[in-house]
Backbone as CSV, one residue per row, in Angstrom:
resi,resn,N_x,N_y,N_z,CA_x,CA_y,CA_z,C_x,C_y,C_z
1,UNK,0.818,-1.184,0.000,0.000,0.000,0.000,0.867,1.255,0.000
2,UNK,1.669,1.062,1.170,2.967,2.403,0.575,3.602,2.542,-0.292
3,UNK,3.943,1.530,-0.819,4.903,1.349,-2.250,3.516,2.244,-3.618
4,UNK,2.318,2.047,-3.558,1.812,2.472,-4.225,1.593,4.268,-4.068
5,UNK,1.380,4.612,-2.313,1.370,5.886,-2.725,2.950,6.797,-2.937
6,UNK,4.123,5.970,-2.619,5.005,6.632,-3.222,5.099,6.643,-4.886
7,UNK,4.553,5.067,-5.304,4.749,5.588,-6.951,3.671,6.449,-7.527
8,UNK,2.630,7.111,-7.109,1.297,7.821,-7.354,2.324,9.089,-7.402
9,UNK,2.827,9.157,-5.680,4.064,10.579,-5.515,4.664,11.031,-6.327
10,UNK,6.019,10.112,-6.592,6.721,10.025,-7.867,6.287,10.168,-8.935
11,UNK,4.695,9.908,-9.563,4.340,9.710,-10.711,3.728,11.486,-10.986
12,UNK,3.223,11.563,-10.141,2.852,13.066,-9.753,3.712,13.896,-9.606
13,UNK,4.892,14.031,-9.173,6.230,14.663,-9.136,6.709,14.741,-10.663
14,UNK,6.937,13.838,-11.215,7.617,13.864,-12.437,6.493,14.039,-13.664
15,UNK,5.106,14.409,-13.493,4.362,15.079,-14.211,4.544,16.405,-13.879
16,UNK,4.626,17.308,-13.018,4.458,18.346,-12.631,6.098,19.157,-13.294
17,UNK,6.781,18.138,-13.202,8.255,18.729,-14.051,8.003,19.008,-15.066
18,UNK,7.457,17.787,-15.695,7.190,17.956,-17.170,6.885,19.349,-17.664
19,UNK,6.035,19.554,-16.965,5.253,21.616,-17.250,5.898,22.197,-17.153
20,UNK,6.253,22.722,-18.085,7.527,24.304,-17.723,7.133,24.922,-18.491
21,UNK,7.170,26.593,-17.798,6.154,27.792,-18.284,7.601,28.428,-19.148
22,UNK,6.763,29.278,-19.855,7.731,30.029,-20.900,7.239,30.987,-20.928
23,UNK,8.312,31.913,-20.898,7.921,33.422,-21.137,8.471,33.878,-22.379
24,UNK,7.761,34.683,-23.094,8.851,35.549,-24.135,8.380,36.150,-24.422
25,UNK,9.452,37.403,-24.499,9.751,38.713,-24.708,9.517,38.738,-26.550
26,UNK,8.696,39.694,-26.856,8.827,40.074,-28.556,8.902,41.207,-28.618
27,UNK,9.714,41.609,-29.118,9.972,42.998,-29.920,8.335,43.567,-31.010
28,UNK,8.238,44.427,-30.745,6.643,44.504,-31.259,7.056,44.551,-33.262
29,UNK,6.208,44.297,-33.890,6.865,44.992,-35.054,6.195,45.807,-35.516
30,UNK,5.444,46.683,-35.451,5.328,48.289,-36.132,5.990,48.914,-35.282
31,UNK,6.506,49.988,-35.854,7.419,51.524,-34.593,6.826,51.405,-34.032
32,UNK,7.498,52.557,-32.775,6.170,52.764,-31.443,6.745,53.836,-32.073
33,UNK,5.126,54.800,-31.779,5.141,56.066,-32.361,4.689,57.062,-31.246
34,UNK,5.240,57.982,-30.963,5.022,59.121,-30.013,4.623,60.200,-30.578
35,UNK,3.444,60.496,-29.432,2.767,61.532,-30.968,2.874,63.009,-30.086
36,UNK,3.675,63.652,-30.016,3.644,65.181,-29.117,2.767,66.750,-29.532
37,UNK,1.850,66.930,-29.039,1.296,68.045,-29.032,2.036,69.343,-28.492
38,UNK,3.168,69.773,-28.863,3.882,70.990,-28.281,3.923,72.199,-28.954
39,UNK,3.432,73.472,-28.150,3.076,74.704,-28.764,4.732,75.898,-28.742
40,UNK,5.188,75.946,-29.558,6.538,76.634,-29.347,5.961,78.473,-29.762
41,UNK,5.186,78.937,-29.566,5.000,80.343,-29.533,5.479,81.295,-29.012
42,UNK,5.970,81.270,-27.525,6.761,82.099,-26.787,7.926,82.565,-27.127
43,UNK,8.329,81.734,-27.796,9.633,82.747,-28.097,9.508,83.397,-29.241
44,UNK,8.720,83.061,-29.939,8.370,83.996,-31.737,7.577,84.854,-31.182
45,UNK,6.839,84.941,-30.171,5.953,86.755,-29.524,7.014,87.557,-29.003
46,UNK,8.262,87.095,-27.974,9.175,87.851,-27.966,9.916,88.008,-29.050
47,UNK,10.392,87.601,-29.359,11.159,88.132,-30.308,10.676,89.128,-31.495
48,UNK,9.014,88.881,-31.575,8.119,89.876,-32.867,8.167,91.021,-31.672
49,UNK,8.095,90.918,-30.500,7.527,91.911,-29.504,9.093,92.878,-29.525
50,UNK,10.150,92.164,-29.837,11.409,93.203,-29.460,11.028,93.637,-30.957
51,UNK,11.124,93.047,-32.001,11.092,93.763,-33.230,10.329,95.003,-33.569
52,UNK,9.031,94.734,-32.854,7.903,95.575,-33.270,8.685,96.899,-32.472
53,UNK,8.832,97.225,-30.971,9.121,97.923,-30.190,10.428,98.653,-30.705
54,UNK,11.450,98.086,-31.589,12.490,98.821,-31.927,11.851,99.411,-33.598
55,UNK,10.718,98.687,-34.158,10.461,99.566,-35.500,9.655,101.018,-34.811
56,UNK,8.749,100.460,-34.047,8.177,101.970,-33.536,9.073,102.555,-33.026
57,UNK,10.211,102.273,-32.297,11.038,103.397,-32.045,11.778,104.187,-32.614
58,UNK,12.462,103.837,-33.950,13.081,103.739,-35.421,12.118,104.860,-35.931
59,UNK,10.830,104.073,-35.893,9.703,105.199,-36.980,8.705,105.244,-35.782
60,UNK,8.262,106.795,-35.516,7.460,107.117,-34.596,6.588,107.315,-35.564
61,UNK,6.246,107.864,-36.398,5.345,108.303,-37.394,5.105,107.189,-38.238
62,UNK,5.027,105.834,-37.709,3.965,104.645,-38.358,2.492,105.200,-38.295
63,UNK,2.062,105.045,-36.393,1.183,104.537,-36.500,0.543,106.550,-35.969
């Protein structure tokens, strides 16, 4: 009777080896694409803002 539940054990042990999980890693294949919404305006208002301020000063009689 013991001899049987050790070979049930054993038999159960060396099924449970058998299973081996796998992982893997894939590299995706389309790009990854980043899509950025960024507003760069600030520095083109200063810089129109120094321009404007040295033409009116240049020519008072624009406006």
């Amino acid at each position: 009777m013991k001899t049987a539940y050790i070979g049930l054990i054993l038999a159960g042990a060396c099924l449970l080896t058998a299973c081996k999980h796998q992982i893997e890693v894939v590299a995706p294949k389309d790009p990854i694409r980043i899509e950025l919404a960024i507003r760069i305006d600030q520095e083109v208002r200063v810089k129109l803002e120094k321009d404007v301020e040295s033409l009116i000063a240049n020519n008072p009689d624009l406006f």
